[in-house]
C-alpha positions in Angstrom: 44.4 2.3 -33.4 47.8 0.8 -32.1 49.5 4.4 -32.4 46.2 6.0 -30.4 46.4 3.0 -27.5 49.7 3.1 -26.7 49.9 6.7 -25.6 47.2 5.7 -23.2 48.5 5.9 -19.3 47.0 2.8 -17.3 44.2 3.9 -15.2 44.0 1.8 -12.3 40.8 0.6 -10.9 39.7 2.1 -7.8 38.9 1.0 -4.4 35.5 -0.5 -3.9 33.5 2.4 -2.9 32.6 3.1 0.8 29.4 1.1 2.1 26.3 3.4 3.0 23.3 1.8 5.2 21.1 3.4 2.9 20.4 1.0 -0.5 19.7 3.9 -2.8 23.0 4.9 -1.9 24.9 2.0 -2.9 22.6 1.3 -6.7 25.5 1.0 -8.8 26.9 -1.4 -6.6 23.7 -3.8 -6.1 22.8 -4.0 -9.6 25.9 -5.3 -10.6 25.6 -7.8 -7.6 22.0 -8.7 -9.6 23.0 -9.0 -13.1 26.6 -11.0 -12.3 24.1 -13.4 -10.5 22.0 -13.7 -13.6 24.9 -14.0 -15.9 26.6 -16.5 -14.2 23.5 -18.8 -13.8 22.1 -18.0 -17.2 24.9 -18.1 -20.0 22.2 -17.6 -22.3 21.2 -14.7 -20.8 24.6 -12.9 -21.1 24.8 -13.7 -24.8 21.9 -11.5 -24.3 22.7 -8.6 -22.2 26.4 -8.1 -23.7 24.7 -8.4 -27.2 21.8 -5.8 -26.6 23.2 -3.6 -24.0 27.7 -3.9 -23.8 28.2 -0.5 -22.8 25.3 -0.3 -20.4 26.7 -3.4 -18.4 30.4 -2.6 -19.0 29.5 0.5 -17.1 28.0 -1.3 -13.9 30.3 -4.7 -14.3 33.6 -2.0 -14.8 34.5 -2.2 -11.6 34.6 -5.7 -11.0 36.3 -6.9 -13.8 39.7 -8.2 -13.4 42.2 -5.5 -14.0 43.4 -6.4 -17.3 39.7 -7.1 -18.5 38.7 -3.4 -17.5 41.9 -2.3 -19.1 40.9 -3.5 -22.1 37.5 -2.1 -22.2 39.0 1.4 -20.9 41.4 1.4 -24.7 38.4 0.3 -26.6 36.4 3.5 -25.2 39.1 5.8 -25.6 40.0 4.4 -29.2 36.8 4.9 -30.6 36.1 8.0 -28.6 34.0 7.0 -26.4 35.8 8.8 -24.2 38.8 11.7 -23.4 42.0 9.9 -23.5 42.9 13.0 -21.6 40.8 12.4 -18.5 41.7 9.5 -16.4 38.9 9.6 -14.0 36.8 6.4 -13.5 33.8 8.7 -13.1 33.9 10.3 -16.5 35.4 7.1 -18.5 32.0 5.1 -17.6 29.5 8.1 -17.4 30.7 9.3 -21.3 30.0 5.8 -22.6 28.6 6.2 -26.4 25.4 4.4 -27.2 26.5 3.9 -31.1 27.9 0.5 -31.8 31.4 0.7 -33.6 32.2 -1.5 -36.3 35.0 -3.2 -34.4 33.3 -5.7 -31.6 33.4 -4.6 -27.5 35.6 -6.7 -25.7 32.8 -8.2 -23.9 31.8 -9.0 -27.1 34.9 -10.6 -28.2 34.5 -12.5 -24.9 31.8 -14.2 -26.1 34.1 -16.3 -28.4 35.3 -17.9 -25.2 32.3 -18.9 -23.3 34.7 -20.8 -20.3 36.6 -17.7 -19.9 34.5 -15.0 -19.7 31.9 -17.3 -17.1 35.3 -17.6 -14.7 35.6 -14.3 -15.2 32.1 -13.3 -14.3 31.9 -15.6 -11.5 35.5 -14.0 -9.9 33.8 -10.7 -10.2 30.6 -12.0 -8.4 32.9 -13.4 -5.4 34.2 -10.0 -5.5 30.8 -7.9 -5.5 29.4 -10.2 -2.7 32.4 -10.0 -0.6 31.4 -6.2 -0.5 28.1 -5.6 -1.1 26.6 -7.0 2.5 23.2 -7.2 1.0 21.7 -8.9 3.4 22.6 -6.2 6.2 22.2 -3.2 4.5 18.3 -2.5 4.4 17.0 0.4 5.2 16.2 1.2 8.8 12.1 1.3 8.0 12.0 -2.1 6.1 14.1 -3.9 9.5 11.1 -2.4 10.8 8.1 -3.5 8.6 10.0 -6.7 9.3 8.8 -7.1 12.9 5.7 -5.0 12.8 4.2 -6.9 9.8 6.2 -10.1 9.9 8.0 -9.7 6.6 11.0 -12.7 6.4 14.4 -11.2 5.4 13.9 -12.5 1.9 10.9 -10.6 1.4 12.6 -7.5 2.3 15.7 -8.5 0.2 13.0 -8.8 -2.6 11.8 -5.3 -1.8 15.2 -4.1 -2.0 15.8 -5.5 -5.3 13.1 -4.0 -6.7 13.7 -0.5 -5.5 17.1 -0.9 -7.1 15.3 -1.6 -10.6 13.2 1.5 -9.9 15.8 3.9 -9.2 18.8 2.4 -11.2 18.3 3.9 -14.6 21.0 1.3 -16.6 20.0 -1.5 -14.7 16.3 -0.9 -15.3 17.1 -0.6 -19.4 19.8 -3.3 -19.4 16.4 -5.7 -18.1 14.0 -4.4 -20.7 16.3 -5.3 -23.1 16.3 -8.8 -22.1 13.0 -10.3 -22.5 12.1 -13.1 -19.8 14.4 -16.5 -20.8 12.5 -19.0 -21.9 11.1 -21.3 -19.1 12.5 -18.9 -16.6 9.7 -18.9 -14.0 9.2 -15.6 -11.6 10.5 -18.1 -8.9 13.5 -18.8 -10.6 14.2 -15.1 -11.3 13.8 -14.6 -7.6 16.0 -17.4 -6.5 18.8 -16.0 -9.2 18.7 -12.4 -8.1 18.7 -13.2 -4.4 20.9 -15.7 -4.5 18.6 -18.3 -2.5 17.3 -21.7 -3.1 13.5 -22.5 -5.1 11.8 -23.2 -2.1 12.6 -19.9 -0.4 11.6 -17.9 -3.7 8.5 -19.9 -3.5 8.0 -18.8 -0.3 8.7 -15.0 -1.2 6.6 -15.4 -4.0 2.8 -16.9 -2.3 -0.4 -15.6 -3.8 -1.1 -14.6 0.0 2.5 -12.6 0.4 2.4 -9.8 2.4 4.6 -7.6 0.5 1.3 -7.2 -2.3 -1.4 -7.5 0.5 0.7 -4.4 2.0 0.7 -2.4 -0.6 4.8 -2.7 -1.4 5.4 -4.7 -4.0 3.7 -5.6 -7.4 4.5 -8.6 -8.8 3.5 -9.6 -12.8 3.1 -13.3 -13.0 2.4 -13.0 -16.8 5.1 -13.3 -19.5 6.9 -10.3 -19.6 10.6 -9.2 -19.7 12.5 -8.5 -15.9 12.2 -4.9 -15.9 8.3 -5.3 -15.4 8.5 -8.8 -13.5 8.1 -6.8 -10.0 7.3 -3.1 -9.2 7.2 -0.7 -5.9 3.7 -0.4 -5.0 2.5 2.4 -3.3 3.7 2.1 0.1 6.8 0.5 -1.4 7.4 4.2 -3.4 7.6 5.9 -0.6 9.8 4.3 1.7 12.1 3.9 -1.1 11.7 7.6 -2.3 12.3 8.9 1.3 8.8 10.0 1.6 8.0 7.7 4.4 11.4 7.8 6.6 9.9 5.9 9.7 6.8 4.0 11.4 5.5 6.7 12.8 5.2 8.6 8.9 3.4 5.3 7.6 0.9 5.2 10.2 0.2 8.9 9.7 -0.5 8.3 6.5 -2.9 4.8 6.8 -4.6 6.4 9.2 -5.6 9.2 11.8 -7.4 9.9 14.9 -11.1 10.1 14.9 -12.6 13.0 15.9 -14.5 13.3 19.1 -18.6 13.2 18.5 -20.7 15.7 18.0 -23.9 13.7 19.6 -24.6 12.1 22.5 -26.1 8.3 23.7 -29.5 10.4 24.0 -29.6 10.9 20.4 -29.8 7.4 19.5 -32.9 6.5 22.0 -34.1 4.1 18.9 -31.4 2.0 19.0 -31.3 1.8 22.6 -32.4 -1.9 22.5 -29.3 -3.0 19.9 -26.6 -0.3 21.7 -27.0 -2.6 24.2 -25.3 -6.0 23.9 -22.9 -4.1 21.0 -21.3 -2.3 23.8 -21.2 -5.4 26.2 -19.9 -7.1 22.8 -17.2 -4.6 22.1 -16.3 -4.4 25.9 -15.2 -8.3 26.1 -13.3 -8.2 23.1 -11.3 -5.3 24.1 -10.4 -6.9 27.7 -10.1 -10.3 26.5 -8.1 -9.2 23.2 -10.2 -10.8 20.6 -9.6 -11.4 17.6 -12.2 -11.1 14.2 -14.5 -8.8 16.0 -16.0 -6.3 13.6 -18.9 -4.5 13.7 -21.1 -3.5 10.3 -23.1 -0.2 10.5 -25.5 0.9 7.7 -28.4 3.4 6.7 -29.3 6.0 4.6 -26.6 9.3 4.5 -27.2 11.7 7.3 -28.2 9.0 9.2 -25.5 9.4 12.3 -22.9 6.6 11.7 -20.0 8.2 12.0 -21.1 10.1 15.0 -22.5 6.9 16.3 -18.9 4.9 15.3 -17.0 8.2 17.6 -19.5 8.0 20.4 -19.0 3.9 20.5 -15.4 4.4 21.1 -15.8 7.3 23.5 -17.8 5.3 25.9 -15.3 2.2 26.0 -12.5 4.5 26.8 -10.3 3.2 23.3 -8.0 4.9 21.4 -9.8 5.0 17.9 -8.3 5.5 14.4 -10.2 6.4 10.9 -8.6 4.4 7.8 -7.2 7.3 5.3 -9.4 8.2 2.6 -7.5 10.6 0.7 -3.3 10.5 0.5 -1.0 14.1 1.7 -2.4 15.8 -1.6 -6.0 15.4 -0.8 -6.5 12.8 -3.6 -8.8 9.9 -2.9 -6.9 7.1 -2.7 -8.0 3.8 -4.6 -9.8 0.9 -2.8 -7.2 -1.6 -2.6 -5.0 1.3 -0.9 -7.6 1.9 1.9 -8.0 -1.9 2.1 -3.8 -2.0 2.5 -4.1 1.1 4.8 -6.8 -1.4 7.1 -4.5 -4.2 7.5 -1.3 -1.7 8.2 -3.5 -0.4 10.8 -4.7 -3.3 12.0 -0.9 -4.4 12.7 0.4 -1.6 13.8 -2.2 -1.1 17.0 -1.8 -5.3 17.3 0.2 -4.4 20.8 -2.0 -1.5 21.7 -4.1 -2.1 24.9 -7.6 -0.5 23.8 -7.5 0.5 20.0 -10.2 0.4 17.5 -10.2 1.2 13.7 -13.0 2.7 12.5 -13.7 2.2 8.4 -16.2 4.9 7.2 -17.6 4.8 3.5 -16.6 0.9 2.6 -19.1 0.8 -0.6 -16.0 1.7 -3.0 -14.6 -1.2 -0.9 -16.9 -3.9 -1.2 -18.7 -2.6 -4.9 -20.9 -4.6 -7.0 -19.9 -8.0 -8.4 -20.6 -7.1 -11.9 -17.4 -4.9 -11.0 -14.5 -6.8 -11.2 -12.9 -4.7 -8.5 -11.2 -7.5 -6.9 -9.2 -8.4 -9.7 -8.3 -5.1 -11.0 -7.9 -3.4 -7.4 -5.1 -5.9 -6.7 -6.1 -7.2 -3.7 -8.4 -11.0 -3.2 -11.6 -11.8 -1.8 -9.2 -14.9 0.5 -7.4 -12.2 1.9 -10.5 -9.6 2.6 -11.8 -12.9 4.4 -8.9 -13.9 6.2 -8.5 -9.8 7.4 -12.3 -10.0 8.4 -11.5 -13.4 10.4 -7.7 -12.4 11.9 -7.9 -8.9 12.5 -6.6 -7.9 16.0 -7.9 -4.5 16.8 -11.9 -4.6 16.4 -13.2 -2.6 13.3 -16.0 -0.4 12.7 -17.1 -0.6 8.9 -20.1 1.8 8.0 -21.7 1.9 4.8 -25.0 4.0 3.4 -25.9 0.6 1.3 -24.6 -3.5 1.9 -26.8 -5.1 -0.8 -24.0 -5.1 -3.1 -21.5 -6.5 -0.5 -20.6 -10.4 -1.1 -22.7 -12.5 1.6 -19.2 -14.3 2.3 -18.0 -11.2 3.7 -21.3 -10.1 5.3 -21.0 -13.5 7.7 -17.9 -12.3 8.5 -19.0 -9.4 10.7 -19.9 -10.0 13.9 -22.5 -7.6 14.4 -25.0 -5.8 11.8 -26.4 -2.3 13.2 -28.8 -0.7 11.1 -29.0 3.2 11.2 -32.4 4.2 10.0 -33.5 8.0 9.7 -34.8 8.3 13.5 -38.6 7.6 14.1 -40.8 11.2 14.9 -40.3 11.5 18.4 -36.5 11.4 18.4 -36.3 13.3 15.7 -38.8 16.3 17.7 -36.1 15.9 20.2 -33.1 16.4 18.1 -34.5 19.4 16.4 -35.2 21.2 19.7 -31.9 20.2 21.2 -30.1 21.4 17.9 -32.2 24.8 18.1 -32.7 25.6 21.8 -30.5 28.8 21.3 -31.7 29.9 18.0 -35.1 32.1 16.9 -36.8 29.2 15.2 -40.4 28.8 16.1 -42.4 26.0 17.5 -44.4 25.7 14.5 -41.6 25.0 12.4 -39.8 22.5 14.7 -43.0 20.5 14.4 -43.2 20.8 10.9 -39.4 20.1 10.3 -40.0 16.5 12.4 -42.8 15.3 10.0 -40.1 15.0 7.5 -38.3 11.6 8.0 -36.0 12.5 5.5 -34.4 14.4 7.3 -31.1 12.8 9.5 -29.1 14.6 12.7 -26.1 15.1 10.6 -28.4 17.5 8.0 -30.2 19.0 11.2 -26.5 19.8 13.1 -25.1 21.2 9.6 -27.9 23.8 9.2 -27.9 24.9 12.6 -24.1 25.9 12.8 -24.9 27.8 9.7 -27.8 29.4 11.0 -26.2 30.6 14.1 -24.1 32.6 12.1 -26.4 34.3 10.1 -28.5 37.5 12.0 -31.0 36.7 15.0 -34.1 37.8 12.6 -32.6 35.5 10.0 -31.8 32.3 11.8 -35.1 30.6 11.0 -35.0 31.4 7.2 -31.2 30.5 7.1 -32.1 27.3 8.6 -34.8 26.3 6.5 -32.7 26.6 3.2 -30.0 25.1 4.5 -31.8 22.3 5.8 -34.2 22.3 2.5 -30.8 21.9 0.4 -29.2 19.1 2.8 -32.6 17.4 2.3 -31.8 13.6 0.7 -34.4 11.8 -1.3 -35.2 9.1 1.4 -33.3 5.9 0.6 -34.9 2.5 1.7 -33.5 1.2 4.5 -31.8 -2.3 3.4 -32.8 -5.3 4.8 -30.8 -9.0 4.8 -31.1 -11.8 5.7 -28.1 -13.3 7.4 -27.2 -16.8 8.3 -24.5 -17.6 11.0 -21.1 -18.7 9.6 -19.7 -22.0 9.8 -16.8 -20.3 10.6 -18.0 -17.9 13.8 -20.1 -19.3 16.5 -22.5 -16.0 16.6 -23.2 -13.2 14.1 -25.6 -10.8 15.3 -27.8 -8.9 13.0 -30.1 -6.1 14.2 -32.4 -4.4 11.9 -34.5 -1.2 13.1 -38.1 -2.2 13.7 -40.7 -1.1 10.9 -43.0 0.3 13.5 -40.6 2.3 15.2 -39.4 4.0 11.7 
């Protein structure tokens, strides 16, 4: 081994690399900023690491070493080829690292002998690192964002950061599975470690009401489980750190999108002429006074007309209105604690707009029957759901086709309850003529067509665009299948009875009239 060494050239340790404002440019660099912080607080835990995983951490601690320390780990490697003693690149010395253990210990190993040296050691390496690193300036120009739009503390966003570095950094990520969680090592204390800040401020991070989980960013495990798992990019968190989301403007594309302009009119809705009333005089104060908590609950049967209802409410106050996402960029549904996190981003994104609304269609997968779960497993709590319903800036339009399975502590929260029955006999007669005014249907079938109370605008609309494109002696027969098919089986109109919340001073609850029906 002596003859091999000696005709080694020294390789001297490079430069610290160049700083780039992006974090998942600079991985290498942070972990080793994270696991020096953990070493030197934890001994323990580099008994651990340096045990489990040497040439894993000698290739991220490398380096930082002291030169003579890195010296020696550079003969090892080439002595028990681990490496070409040809090659004197950095690169390929800490890339080619063997995984098999030799017989003769690692030098980090051997440091272990001399616990005193090897901590000053570590901690003149972490001196080094965090003379360098600028951690807490080099976030990525979308969290700075997040950070004023959604209030995040820099801490928060540090603790994103870390966590996008245990996603993407393949040795660091192992080198922390290795290492299960140190005994009485709290996820507080892990925070405080690997951010370098004090208990309280990790306490602060870590809230049950932290907006980094209620956003969708950040998972965090609070059950006994080794680092690598401790925290994890949520959704959101994925793709801002993936570069899938490079902006505001991409996120809010993606929580939401413009609602369509409607396809009926006030005079569709004569039967609800008596609630469309004081809604609108309801929805028109807390635009212009900027209210907060306002939402509005509309339910019925499918085909009823809520969502062209929802469209023609925010036509007629002059807003800007804006559907939650149901689906992500590859047309998959997306869970309902994502929609839930894709409400709130809305809701804080539009917080400075002048005359916003959010409209939140099909809200049963959102609000689903206790026997469920869903609140547990979904990720997100019923305190928050309340305290979005009670805080939210930008009125909201929830419509669902049922609400008995809804929780009655969320139902108080809603400041008005709309129900939208299948019209009474008369309107519908007048929707079916004003639907089929241009097409060869006859009399006697528009009569017979309005008998059916089963049948809602949205079916009526649906088969009329297809029977205008079918032949002029086929319109009638192409609109009676269609509308036959669209036909629904006639679902009860839900009734509930509401008391006013302790919390609101008015709730308003309208339910459709039994004669008018």
């Amino acid at each position: 081994m002596s003859a091999q060494t000696s005709s080694i050239r020294r390789i001297a340790v490079p430069p610290p690399p160049v700083i780039d404002p992006h974090p998942l440019d600079r991985l290498d660099e942070l972990a080793a900023l994270y696991l020096l912080r953990l070493m030197v607080a934890l001994p323990s835990a580099s008994a651990l690491l340096i045990t489990h995983a040497e040439q894993r951490l000698a290739r991220l601690l490398l380096p930082w070493l002291p030169e003579s320390f890195a010296d020696e780990i550079r003969r090892y490697q080439v002595a028990h080829q681990l490496v070409d003693e040809e090659d004197e690149g950095l690169d390929f010395l800490i890339k080619n690292m063997g995984s098999e253990r030799p017989e003769e210990p690692h030098p980090l190993s051997v440091a272990l002998l001399r616990p005193q040296r090897l901590q000053a050691m570590l901690r003149r390496a972490l001196q080094r690192v965090e003379q360098v690193a600028q951690e807490k300036t080099s976030l990525p120009p979308i969290v700075l964002e997040l950070e004023k739009r959604l209030g995040l503390d820099r801490n928060s966003s540090r603790l994103l950061q870390f966590t996008a570095v245990r996603h993407n950094q393949q040795d660091f990520s192992l080198i922390l599975r290795r290492l299960r969680q140190p005994k009485n090592l709290r996820a507080t204390q892990a925070v405080a470690i690997f951010l370098g800040i004090d208990d309280q401020a990790a306490r602060t991070v870590l809230r049950r009401d932290n907006l980094l989980e209620m956003y969708g960013l950040l998972r965090i495990e609070r059950s006994d489980s080794d680092l690598e798992d401790l925290f994890s990019l949520d959704n959101i968190g994925q793709q801002i750190f993936n570069e899938e989301i490079q902006d505001i403007d991409g996120l809010m594309r993606r929580a939401c999108a413009p609602v369509n302009v409607p396809e009926l009119k006030r005079t569709d809705y004569p039967h609800l002429a008596t609630a469309l009333k004081p809604l609108m005089a309801f929805l028109r104060q807390v635009l212009q006074k900027k209210q907060v908590g306002a939402n509005v609950l509309l339910y019925g049967p499918p085909g009823t007309g809520k969502s062209q209802l929802a469209r023609l409410l925010v036509k007629e106050l002059r807003a800007e209105g804006y559907s939650v996402s149901a689906e992500d960029d590859d047309k998959e549904p997306l869970r309902p604690s994502q929609r839930m996190q894709s409400f709130a981003l809305t809701q804080r994104f539009l917080a400075q707009t002048r005359r916003s609304v959010v409209v939140f269609d099909e809200i049963e997968d959102v609000f689903p029957d206790d026997d469920e779960n869903h609140h547990q497993r979904s990720g997100y709590r019923k305190a928050w759901v309340n305290q979005l319903l009670e805080s939210n800036p930008v009125p909201g339009i929830w419509i669902a086709n049922r609400v008995h399975q809804i929780d009655p502590a969320f139902l108080r929260r809603f400041s008005f309850h709309l129900e939208v029955p299948v019209p009474p006999l008369t309107v519908r007669s007048k929707i079916l003529t004003r639907h089929l005014h241009d097409l060869t249907v006859s009399a006697a079938t528009v009569a017979r067509l309005a008998q059916d109370d089963s049948l809602a605008p949205a079916q009526v609309a649906s088969a009329a665009r297809f029977a205008r494109a079918s032949a002029t002696a086929e319109q009638e027969a192409a609109f009676m299948l269609v509308g036959i098919t669209k036909r629904q089986s006639g679902v009860a109109s839900t009734r509930i009875a509401l008391t006013t919340s302790a919390s609101r001073s008015h709730s308003f609850f309208y339910c459709f009239p039994e004669s008018q029906r």
